[in-house]
Legacy VTK file of the C-alpha trace (Angstrom):
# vtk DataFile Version 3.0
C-alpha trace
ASCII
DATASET POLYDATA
POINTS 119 float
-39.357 -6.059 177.915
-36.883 -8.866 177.589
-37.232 -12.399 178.163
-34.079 -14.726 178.912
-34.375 -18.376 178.705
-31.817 -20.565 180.426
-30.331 -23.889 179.762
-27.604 -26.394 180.468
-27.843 -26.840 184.096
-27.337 -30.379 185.640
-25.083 -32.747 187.845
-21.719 -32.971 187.691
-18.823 -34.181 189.607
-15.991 -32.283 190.579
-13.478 -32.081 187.397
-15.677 -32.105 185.058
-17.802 -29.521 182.614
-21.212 -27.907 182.027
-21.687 -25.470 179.252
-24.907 -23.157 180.356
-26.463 -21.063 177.198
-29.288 -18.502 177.702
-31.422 -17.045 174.574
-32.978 -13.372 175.037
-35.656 -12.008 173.003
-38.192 -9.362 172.998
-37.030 -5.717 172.735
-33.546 -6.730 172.732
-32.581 -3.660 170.956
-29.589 -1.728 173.535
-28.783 -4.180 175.353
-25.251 -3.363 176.593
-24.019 -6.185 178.654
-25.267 -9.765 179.447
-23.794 -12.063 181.863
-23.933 -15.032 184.393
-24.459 -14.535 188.225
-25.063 -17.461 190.928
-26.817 -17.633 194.081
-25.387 -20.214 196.484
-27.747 -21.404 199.539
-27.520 -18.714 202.231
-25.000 -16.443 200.214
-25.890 -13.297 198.401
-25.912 -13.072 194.392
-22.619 -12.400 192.928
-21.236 -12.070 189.584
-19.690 -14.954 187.565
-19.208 -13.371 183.985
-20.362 -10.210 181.619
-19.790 -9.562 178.253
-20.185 -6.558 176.626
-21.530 -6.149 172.842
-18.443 -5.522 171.557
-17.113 -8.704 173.880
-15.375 -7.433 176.527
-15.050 -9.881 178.773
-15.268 -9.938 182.814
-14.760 -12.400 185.357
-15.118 -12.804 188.618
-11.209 -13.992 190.501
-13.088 -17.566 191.417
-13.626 -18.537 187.827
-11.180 -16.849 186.381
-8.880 -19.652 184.047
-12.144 -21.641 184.003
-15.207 -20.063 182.605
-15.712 -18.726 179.343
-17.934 -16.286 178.733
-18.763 -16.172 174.799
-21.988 -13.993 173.017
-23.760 -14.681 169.777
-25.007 -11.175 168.749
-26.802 -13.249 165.629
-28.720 -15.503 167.860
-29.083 -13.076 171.192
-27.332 -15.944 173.150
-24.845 -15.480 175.585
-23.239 -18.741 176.966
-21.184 -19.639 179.513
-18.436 -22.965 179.206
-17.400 -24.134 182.564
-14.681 -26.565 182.979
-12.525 -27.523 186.154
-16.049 -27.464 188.364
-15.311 -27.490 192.046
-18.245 -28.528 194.268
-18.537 -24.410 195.460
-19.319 -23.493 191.998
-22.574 -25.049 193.183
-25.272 -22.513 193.006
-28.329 -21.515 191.133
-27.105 -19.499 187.844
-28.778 -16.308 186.460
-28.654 -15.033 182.547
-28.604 -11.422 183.423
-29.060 -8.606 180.754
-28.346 -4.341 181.168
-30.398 -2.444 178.592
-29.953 1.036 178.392
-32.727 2.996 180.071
-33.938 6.505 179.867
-31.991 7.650 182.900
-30.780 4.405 184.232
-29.953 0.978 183.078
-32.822 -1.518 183.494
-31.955 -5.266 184.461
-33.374 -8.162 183.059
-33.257 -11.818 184.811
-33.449 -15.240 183.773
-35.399 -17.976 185.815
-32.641 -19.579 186.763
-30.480 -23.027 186.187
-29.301 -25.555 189.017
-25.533 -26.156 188.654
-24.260 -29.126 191.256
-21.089 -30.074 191.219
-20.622 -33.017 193.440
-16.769 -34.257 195.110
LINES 1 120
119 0 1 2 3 4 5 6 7 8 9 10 11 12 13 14 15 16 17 18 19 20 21 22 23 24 25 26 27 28 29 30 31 32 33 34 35 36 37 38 39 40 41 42 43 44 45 46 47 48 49 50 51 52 53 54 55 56 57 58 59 60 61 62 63 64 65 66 67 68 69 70 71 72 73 74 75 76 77 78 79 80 81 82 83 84 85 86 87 88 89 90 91 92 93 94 95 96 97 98 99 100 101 102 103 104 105 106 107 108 109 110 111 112 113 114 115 116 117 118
């Protein structure tokens, strides 16, 4: 099992910057990517961000220029700087991690963070 714990969620108005950080531990051995997804009110999950362990990088189009994804093999943190926030980057943010399974990969979720972004 892995455990991800979230952080850096808040208020913000439009322009401005959150950095969001989220810690995994456990059996965090093979764990191939990690990432950020978001949930807006009455839309379906979608990808922000992934990083792979050797740090390839992904991004969705919307955040491209914007977000940084960035990993700390060291501390099993994966974090995620977001500057330029427009108030549709409002959503609820998952930590997401892939770990290699047996036959598939298995997918591990944080609890989620609240990012507002207000105009």
């Amino acid at each position: 099992q892995v455990q991800l714990v979230e952080s850096g969620g808040g208020l913000v108005q439009a322009g401005g910057s959150l950095r969001l950080s989220c810690t995994a531990t456990g059996n965090i051995k093979k764990i191939n990517y990690m990432g950020w997804y978001r949930q807006a009110p009455g839309k379906q999950r979608e990808l922000v961000a992934t990083i792979t362990s050797g740090g390839n990088t992904n991004y969705a189009d919307s955040v491209k220029g914007r977000f940084t994804i960035s990993r700390d093999g060291a501390k099993n943190t994966v974090s995620l700087q977001m500057n330029s926030l427009k108030p549709e980057d409002t959503a609820v943010y998952y930590c997401n991690a892939e770990k290699a399974g047996v036959i598939l990969p298995i997918d591990y979720w944080g609890q989620g963070t609240q990012v507002t972004v207000s105009s």
